[in-house]
N, C-alpha and C positions, 0 to 999 in steps of 0.2 A: 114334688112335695117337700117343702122344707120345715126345720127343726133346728132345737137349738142344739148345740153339744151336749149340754148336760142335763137337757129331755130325754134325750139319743140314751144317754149312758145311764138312767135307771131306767131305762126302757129295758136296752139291750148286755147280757154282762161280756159282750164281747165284739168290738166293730172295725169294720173293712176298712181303709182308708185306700188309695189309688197307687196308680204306680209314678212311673220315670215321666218327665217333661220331656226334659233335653233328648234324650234317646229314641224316643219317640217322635218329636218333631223332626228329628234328622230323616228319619225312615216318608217325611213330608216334603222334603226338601230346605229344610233346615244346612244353611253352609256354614261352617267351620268360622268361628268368630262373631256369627252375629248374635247379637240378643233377641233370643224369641219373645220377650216382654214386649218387645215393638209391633210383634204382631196382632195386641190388643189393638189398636188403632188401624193395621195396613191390612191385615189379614184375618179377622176373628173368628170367620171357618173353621180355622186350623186346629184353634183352640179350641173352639165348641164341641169339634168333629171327637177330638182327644177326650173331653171330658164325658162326651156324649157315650164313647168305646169303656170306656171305663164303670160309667153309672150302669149300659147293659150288662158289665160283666158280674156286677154287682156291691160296686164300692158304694160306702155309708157316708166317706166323705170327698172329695173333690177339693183337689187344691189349685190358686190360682195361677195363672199363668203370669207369675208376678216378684217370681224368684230372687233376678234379678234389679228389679224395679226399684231399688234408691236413689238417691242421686249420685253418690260416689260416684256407682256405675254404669249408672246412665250417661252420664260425664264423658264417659271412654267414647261415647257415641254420639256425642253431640244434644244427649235428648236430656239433658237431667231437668230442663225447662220444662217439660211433659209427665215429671213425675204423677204429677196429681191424677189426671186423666190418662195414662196408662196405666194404673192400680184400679182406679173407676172403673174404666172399662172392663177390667182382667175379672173383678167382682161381677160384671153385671153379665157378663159371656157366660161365667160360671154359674150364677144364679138362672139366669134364663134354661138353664139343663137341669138342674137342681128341682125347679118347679115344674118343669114337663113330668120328672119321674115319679114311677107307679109308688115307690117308695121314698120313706123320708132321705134325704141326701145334703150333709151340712155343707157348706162351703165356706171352705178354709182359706184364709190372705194370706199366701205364701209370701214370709218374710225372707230372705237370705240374709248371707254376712255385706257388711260393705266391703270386703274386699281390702279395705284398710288396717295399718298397725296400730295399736293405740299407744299413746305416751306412756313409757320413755322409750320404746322401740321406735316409734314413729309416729304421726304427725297430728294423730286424730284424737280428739277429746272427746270424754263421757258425751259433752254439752254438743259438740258437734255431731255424734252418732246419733245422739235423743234427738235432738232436730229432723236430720234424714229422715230415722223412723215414723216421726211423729207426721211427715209431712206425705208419706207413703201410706200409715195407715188409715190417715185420713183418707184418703184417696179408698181404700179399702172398705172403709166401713159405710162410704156414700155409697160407693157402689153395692151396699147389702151383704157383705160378707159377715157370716156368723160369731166366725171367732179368729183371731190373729194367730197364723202360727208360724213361729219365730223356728226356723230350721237352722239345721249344717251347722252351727254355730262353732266357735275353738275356743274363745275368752269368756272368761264371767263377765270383763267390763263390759262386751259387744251383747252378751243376753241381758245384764242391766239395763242399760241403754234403751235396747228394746223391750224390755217389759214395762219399764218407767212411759214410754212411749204408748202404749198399749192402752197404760190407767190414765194417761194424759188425755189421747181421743175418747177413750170409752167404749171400749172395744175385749171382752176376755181371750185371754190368750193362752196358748201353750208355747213350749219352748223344747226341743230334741238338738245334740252336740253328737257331732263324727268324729270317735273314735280311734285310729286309724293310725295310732302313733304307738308302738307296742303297749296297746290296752288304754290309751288317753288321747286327748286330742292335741291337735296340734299344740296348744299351746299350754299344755300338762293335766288339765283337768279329769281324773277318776270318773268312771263311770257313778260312782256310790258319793262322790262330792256333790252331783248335783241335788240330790237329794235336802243339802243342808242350805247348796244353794236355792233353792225353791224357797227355804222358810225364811231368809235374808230380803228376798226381793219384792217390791211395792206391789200392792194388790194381794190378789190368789190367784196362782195359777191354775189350770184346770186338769193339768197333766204337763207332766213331762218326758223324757227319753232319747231315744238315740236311733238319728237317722245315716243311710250313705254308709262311709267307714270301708271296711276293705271284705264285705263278705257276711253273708246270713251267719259263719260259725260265731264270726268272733264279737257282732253284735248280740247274738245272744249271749255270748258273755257275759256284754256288757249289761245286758237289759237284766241277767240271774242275781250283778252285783246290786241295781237299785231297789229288785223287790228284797232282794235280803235287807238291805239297810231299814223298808217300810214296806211289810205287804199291803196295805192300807193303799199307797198312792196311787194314779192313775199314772202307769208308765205308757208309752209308746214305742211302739218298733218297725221302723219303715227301711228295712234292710236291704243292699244291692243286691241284684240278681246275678249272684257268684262275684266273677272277679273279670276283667277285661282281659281280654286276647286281642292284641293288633294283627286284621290278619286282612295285608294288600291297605286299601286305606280306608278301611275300617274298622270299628271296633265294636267285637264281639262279645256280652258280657255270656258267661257260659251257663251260668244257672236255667233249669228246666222247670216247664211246669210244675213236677214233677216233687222237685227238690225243694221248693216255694210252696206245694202243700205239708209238705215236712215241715218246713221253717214255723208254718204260720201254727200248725199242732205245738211244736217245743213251745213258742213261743209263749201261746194260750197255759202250755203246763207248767208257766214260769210265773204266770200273772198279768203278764200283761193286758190292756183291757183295750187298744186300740192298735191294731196292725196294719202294715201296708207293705209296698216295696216301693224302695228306689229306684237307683241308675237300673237303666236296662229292664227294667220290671217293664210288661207289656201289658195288652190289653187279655191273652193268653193267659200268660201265669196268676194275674187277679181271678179271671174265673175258676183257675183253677183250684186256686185260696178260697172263695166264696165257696168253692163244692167242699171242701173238708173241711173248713168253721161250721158248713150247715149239717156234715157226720161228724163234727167232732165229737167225743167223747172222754171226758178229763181223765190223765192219767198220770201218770207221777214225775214230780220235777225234772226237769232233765239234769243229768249229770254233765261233766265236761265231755268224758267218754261217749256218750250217748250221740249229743250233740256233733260229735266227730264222726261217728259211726254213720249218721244220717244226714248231715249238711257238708260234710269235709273238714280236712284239718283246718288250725287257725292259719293265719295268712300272715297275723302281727300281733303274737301273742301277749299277753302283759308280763313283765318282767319281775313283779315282788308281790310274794303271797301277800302283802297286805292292799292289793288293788283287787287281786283275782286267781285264777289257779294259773299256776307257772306252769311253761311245757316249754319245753325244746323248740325252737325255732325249726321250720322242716323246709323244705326246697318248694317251687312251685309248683302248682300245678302244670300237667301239659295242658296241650291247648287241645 
């Protein structure tokens, strides 16, 4: 059964989104370096099978298996000639699950970063990014995808790019940035800036927020700083399942079902209105998220304290009360 996003959200004042790709196809046979975005075309099983674990477990929305899929990175593999029709496809695998389910289930164009610097660090322009996008999301929106959403991102010029891209095809989008750099992203952006950046950028967005990063604590952090900024807006929080453990040649992310119904409760008592997981989130921990959205019961903001007490300490704390609450940097976790 399909819908749009913003049916979905006065529908519902609170909705599932999916978990990991990557982590998940590995546990398929996914090897070390390749782009699962190719297996829109060689394998779409795999993808279907993923989305399909997912939609039972009770996700509202489904993202494409399409992460990777620009040209930049395409490039590294020879395929960036296939952009079009590996996005196409990534959309119609997705929608084909989408419309078998008992319930409504949006499907979302997973956009990723290109992977690129932009000027004067290096090599890539606005005008080159927009293009990529633009030639990606087309690929996206023939294939029937709902709404564009621009993930992982570090730069404002790389979420320009892509939202300029977005209103170019005709496609609504959201936009979520990882965290992961004590309290900002890689490339300095405040959780509470995007906020201003939303009202900068071309179109309307449909939401925004914060995906990946180092850990369910410290994105809700992240996610406490932009309802403060606007409780009004539609935030997102699609948080990893703990934190990686290398253990033998793989990797283990440590978060529990368990801990992931916790996350997804703070989360809701924060405002958020669309949750999910990332890296390492399985097909497990989502159901286990759907079972406590469907008891949840609102209760009062979470604190810093709070948040610590029941996801773990922060991993990569922010460092100036004028981003977020400051805490002492603390040792890792064991494994």
């Amino acid at each position: 059964m399909r819908s749009s996003l913003k049916d979905l959200l006065d529908e519902k004042k609170i909705l599932l989104a999916d978990g990991a790709s990557g982590t998940n196809f590995m546990e398929m046979g996914l090897e070390p370096g390749f782009p699962p975005d190719i297996w829109n075309m060689t394998e779409p099983q795999k993808p279907e099978k993923l989305h399909q674990m997912f939609v039972d477990a009770g996700s509202d929305i489904i993202l494409t298996n399409t992460f990777g899929a620009n040209a930049p990175r395409l490039k590294l593999h020879n395929a960036e000639n296939d952009t079009y029709e590996i996005n196409k496809a990534g959309a119609e695998i997705a929608g084909k699950v989408a419309e078998a389910a008992n319930h409504a289930v949006i499907v979302a164009g997973s956009v990723g970063p290109t992977g690129e610097l932009f000027q004067p660090l290096g090599a890539m322009t606005l005008q080159d990014a927009r293009e990529a996008f633009i030639e990606q999301m087309r690929g996206l929106k023939d294939g029937g995808a709902d709404v564009a959403w621009i993930e992982t991102m570090s730069a404002a010029d790389e979420i320009q790019a892509a939202a300029e891209a977005a209103v170019e095809v005709g496609i609504p989008y959201v936009f979520t940035a990882s965290f992961d750099t004590a309290g900002k992203t890689m490339m300095g952006l405040a959780p509470a800036s995007l906020n201003e950046l939303d009202k900068a950028l071309p179109g309307k967005s449909i939401g925004f927020g914060a995906n990946c990063g180092v850990g369910a604590s410290d994105l809700l952090v992240s996610v406490l700083a932009m309802t403060d900024a606007d409780p009004e807006a539609i935030i997102i929080a699609k948080a990893n399942c703990g934190i990686p453990v290398v253990k033998g040649a793989s990797t283990v992310y440590t978060g529990t079902p368990d801990l992931m119904a916790e996350y997804i409760a703070m989360a809701a008592d924060a405002g958020v209105r669309i949750i999910g997981g990332c890296c390492g989130t399985a097909p497990e921990h989502i159901k286990a998220m759907r079972q406590a959205l469907d008891n949840y019961q609102a209760a009062e903001r979470p604190t810093l304290d709070k948040i610590i007490e029941k996801t773990g300490p922060l991993i990569s704390p922010v460092v100036s009360e004028k981003d977020g609450p400051k805490r002492q940097r603390r040792g890792r976790r064991r494994a």
